[in-house]
C-alpha positions in Angstrom: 198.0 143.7 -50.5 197.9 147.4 -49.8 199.4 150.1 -51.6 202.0 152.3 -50.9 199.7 155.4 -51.1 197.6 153.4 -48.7 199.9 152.2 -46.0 201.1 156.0 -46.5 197.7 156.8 -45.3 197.6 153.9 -42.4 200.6 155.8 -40.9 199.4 159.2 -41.1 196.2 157.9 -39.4 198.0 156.0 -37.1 200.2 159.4 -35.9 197.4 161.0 -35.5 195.2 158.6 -33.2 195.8 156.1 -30.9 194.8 152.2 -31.4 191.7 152.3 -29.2 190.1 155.8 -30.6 190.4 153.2 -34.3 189.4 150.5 -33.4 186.2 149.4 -35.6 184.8 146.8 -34.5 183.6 146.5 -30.6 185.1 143.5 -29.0 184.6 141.2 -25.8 186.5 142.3 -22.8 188.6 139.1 -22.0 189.1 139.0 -17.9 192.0 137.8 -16.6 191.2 134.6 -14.5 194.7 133.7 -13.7 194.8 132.0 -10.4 190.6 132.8 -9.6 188.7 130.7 -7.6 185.2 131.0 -8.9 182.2 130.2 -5.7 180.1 127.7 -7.2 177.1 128.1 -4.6 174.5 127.4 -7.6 173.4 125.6 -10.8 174.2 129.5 -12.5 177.6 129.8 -11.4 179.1 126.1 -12.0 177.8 127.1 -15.7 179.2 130.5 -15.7 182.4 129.3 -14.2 182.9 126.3 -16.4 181.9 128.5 -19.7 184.9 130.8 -18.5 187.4 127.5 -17.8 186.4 126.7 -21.7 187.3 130.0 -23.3 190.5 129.8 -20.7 193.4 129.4 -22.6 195.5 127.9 -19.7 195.2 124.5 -17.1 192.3 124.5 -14.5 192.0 122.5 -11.5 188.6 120.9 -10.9 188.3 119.3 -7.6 185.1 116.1 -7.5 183.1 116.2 -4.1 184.7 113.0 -3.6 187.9 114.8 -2.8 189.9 113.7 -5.8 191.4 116.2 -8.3 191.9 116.8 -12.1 194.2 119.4 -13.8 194.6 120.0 -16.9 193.3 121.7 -20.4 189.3 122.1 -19.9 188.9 121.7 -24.2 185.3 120.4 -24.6 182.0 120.9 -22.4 178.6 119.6 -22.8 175.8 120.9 -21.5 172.5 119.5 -20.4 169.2 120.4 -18.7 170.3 119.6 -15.4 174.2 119.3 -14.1 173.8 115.2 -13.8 173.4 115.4 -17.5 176.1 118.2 -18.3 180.1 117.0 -18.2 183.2 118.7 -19.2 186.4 117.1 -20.8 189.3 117.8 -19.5 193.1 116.2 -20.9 195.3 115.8 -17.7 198.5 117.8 -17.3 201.7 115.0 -18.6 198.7 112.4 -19.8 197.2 111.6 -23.1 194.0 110.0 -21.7 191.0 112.7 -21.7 188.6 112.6 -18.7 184.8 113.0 -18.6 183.8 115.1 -15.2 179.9 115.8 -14.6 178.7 119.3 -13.5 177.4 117.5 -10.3 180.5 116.2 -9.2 182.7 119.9 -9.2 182.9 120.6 -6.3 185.8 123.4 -6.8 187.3 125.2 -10.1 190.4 127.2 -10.2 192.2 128.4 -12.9 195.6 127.3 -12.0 197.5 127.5 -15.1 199.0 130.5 -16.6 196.5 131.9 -19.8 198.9 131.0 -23.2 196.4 133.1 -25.3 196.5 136.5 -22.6 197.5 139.3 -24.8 197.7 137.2 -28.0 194.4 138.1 -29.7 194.6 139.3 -33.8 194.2 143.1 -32.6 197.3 142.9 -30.8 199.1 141.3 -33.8 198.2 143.9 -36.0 198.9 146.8 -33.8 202.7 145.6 -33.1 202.9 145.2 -36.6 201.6 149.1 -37.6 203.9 150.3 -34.9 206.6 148.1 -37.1 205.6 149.8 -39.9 205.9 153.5 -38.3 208.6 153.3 -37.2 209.8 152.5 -40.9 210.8 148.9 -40.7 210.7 146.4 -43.8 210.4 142.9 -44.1 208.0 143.1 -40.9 207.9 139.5 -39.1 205.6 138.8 -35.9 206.5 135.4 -35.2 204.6 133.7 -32.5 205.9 133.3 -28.9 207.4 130.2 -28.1 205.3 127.8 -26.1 206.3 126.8 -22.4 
């Protein structure tokens, strides 16, 4: 727990600088794949693309070569040396089965759902709550959104 001197401090710093000229630590830039359609012409960019669907906080759509589709929360992937032996796991929008699709098979990805985690990351906590703090309120609480 801080001090008072050194939340004192914090807010001085704080009126002086902005959030990005103190920030310490140099993070990922997270893109915003919200409705993109990724061109899977080779082995690379199914991989690329499906490594994205994982760290995608939202639903994608994968569509099989066979025509069929999937949507639904991409939450496991396993990878192999060839994309017969690579598959993703995907649990269906409204179902509570979970569904095995090989690399070989995707034929199409997009990212179809809207991104729950977009804007959410522990930087962005902390900076609503200094900006609580300057602006001298007490008892701060940042209570998560509410969930669609």
């Amino acid at each position: 727990m801080a001090t008072e001197q050194q939340e004192h401090l914090k807010i001085e710093q704080l009126r002086q600088h902005n959030a990005d000229e103190i920030e310490t630590i140099a993070g990922r830039e997270k893109e915003n794949l919200e409705g993109w359609i990724p061109t899977l012409a080779s082995d690379a960019e199914v991989r690329d693309a499906l490594e994205k669907a994982f760290d995608y906080r939202g639903d994608v759509t994968i569509t099989r070569k066979d025509g069929s589709q999937v949507t639904g929360y991409l939450f496991d992937r396993r990878t192999g040396s060839s994309l017969t032996d690579s598959f993703v796991r995907v649990i269906p929008t409204n179902e509570r089965v979970k569904v095995n699709v090989v690399y070989a098979e995707i034929a199409a990805l997009a990212f179809t759902g809207r991104d729950n985690a977009a804007g959410k990351s522990f930087e962005a906590w902390v900076k609503k709550y200094w900006e609580k703090k300057v602006a001298g309120e007490k008892n701060i609480r940042i209570d998560p959104e509410k969930l669609d």
